[in-house]
C-alpha positions in Angstrom: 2.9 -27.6 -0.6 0.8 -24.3 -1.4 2.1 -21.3 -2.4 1.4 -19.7 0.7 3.7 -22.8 2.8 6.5 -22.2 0.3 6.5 -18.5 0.8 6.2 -18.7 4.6 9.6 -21.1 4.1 11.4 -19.0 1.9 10.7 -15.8 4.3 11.8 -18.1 7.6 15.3 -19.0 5.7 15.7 -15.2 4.6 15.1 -13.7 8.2 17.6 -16.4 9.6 19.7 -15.3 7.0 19.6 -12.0 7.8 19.6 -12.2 11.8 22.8 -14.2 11.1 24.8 -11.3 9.6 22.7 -8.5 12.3 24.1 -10.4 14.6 27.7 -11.2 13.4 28.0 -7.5 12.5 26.9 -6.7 16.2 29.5 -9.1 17.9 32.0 -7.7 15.7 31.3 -4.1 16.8 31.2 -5.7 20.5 34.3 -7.0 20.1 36.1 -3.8 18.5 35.0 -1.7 21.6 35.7 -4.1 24.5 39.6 -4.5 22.6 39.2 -0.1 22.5 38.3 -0.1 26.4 40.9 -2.5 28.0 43.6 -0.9 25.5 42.2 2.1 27.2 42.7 0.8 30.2 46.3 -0.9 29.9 47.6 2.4 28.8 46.9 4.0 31.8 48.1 2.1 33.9 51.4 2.2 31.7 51.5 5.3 31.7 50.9 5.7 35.7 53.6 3.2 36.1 56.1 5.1 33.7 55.2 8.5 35.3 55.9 6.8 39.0 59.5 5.8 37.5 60.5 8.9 36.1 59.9 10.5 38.9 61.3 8.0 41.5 64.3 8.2 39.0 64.6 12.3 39.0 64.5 12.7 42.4 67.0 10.4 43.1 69.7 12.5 40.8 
């Protein structure tokens, strides 16, 4: 092998190296923001349902 072939190697290694972790870091920020939306989510519909029982439950008193 040539210096040139071992170089090409080495940088093929490095960029799937470094595409692993781009990626990983991406899916990890994926992940963080779809958990952020459906919690999002959830707690308004809690709170809609709480609001509708409060105030089936003060206008029955």
């Amino acid at each position: 092998m040539n210096k040139g072939t071992v170089w090409t190697v080495v940088g093929v290694i490095a960029a799937i190296a470094i595409a692993w972790i781009l990626v990983n870091i991406l899916f990890s920020v994926l992940a963080v923001i779809f958990k952020l939306l459906v919690v999002a989510v959830v707690a308004v519909i809690v709170f809609f349902l709480l609001r509708a029982a409060f105030a089936r439950g003060d206008s029955a008193s």
